[in-house]
C-alpha positions as CSV (number, residue, x, y, z in Angstrom):
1,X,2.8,-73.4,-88.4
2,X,2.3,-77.2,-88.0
3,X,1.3,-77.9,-84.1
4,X,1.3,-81.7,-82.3
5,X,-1.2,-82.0,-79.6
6,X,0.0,-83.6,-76.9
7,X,-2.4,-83.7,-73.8
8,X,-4.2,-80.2,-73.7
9,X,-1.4,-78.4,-75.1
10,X,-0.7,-77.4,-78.8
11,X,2.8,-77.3,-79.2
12,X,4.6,-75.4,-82.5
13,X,7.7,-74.8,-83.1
14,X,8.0,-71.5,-82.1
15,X,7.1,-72.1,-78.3
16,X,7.9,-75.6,-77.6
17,X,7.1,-75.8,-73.9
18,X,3.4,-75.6,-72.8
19,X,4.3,-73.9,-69.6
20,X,6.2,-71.2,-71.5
21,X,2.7,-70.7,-73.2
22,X,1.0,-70.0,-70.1
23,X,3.3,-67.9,-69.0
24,X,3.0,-65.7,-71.6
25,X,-1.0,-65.9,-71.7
26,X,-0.5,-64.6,-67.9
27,X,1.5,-62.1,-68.8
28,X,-0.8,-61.0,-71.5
29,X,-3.4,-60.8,-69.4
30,X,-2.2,-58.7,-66.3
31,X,-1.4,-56.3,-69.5
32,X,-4.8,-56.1,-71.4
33,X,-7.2,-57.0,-68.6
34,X,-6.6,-53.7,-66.5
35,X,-5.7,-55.5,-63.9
36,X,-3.2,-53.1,-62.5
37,X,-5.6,-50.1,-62.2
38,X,-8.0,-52.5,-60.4
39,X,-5.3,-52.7,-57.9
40,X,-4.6,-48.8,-57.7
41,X,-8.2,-48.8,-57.5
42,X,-8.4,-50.5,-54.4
43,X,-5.2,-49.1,-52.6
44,X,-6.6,-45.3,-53.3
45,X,-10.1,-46.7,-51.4
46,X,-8.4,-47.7,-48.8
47,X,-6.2,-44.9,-48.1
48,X,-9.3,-42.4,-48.4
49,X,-11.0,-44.6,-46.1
50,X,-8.6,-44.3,-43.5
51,X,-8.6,-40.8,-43.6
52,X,-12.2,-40.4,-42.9
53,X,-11.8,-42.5,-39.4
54,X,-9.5,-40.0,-38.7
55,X,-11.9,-37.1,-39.1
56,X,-14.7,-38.6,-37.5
57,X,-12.6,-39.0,-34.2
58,X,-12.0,-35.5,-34.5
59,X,-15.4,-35.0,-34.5
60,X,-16.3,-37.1,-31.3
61,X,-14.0,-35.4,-29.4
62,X,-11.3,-37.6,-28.3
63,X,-8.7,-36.5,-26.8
64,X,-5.7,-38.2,-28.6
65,X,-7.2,-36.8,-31.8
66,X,-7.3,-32.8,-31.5
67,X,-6.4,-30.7,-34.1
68,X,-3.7,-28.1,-33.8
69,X,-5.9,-25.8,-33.2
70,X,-8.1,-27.4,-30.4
71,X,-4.8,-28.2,-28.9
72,X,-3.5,-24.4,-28.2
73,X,-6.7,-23.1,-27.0
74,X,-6.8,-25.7,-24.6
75,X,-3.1,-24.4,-23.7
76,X,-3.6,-20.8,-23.2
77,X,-6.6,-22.0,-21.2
78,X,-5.1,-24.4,-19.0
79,X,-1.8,-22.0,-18.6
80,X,0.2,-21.8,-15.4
81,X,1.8,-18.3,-17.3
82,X,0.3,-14.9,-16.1
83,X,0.7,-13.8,-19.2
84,X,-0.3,-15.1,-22.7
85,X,1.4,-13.2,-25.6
86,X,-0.6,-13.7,-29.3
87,X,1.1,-13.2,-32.1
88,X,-1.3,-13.1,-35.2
89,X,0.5,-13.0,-38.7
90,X,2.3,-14.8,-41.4
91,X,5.6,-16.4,-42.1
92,X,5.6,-14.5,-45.0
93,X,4.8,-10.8,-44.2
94,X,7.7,-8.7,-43.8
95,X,6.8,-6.8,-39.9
96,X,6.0,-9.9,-39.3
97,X,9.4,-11.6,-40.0
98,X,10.7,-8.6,-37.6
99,X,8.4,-9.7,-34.7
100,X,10.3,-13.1,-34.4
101,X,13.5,-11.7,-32.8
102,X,11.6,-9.4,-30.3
103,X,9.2,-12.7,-29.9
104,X,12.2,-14.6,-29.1
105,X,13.7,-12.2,-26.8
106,X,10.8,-12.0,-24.9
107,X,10.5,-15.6,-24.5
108,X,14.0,-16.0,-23.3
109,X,13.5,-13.0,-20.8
110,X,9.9,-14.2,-18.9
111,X,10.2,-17.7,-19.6
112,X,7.6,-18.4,-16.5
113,X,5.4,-15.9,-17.0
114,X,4.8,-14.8,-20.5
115,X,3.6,-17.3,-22.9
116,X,4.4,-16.6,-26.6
117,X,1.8,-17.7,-29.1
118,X,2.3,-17.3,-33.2
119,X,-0.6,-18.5,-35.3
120,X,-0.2,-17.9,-39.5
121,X,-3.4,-16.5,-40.1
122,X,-3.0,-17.4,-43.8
123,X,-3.1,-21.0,-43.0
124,X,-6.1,-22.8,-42.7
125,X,-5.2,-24.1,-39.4
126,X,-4.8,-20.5,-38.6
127,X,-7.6,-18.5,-40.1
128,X,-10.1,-19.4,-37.5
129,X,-7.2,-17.6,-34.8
130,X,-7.8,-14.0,-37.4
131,X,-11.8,-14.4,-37.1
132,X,-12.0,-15.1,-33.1
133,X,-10.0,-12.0,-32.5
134,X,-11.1,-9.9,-35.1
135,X,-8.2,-8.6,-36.7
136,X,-7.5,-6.1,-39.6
137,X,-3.9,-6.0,-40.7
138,X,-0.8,-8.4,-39.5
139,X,0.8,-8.4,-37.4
140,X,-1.3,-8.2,-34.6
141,X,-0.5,-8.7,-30.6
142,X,-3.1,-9.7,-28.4
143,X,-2.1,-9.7,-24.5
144,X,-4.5,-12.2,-22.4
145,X,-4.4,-12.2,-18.5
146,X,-3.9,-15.1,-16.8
147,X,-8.0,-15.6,-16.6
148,X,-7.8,-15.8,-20.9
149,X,-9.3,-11.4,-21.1
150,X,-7.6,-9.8,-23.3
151,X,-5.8,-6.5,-21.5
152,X,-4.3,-5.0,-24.2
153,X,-3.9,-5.2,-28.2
154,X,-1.4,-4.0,-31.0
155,X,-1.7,-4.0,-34.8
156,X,2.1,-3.1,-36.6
157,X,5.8,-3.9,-35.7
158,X,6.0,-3.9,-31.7
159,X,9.5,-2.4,-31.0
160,X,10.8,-4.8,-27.9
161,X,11.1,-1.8,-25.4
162,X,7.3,-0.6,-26.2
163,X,6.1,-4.9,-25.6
164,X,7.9,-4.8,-22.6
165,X,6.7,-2.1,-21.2
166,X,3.2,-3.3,-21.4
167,X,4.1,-6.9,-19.4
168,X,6.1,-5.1,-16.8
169,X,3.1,-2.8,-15.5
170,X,0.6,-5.8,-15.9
171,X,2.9,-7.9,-14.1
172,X,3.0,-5.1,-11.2
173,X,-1.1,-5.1,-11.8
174,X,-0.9,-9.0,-10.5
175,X,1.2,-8.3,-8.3
């Protein structure tokens, strides 16, 4: 190839416009110089960054930044229900897939005084929910007073009539 200079740029016959050249120099270079992964780079530091902010205002403990589980503890503490209704298990456990109706039931029966409750103990958010109350098999039903004690406990399927049976004579017992 047989070039012409003309001010700094070399022209040949093939690419006959300087600015085309550079054009293609920059395009060559955002290829070979790795400067997309640079950019990734940075993007993927800032996004862990900003999760870390987040954890560390979990930590302090400000209020618009409980976790779901902070959140219902403070709930069944602060309940105006006289009765709080725990159910421990997992979305994916068969008795407990036939709790849901009966759960649902009750809920739509003592809407002002029982409080229903379902944590997944095989979630991570729920696990901690399996240790504090010491369970053994799923489901489990924990019955808390208006006060937060615990009154009574079941571990199986809760037929409906048997679950209602236990809030009617606490609900007398408050009475």
């Amino acid at each position: 190839m047989i070039g012409i200079r003309t001010s700094s740029c070399l022209l040949y016959k093939s690419v006959p416009d300087c600015e085309e050249r550079r054009k293609h120099r920059r395009t060559i270079f955002m290829r070979k110089s790795g400067f997309p992964i640079l950019l990734c780079a940075i993007l993927l530091v800032s996004v862990l960054g900003c999760g870390k902010e987040r954890d560390l205002g979990k930590r302090t403990g400000n209020e618009l930044h409980l976790s779901g589980t902070e959140k219902k503890e403070r709930a069944v503490r602060e309940s105006p229900f006289k009765i709080t209704f725990i159910e421990l298990g997992s979305v994916n456990c068969i008795p407990c897939k036939m709790m849901q109706p009966v759960m649902k039931e009750i809920e739509e029966k003592y809407p002002s005084t029982v409080k229903i409750i379902f944590y997944d103990v095989r979630t991570e958010e729920g696990k901690p929910y399996a240790q504090k109350y010491g369970i053994r098999v799923i489901p489990t039903q924990v019955f808390l007073d208006d006060e937060g004690n615990e009154f009574h406990r079941h571990e199986g399927f809760y037929p409906k009539e048997q679950l209602e049976n236990v809030i009617i004579e606490k609900l007398k017992k408050i009475k």
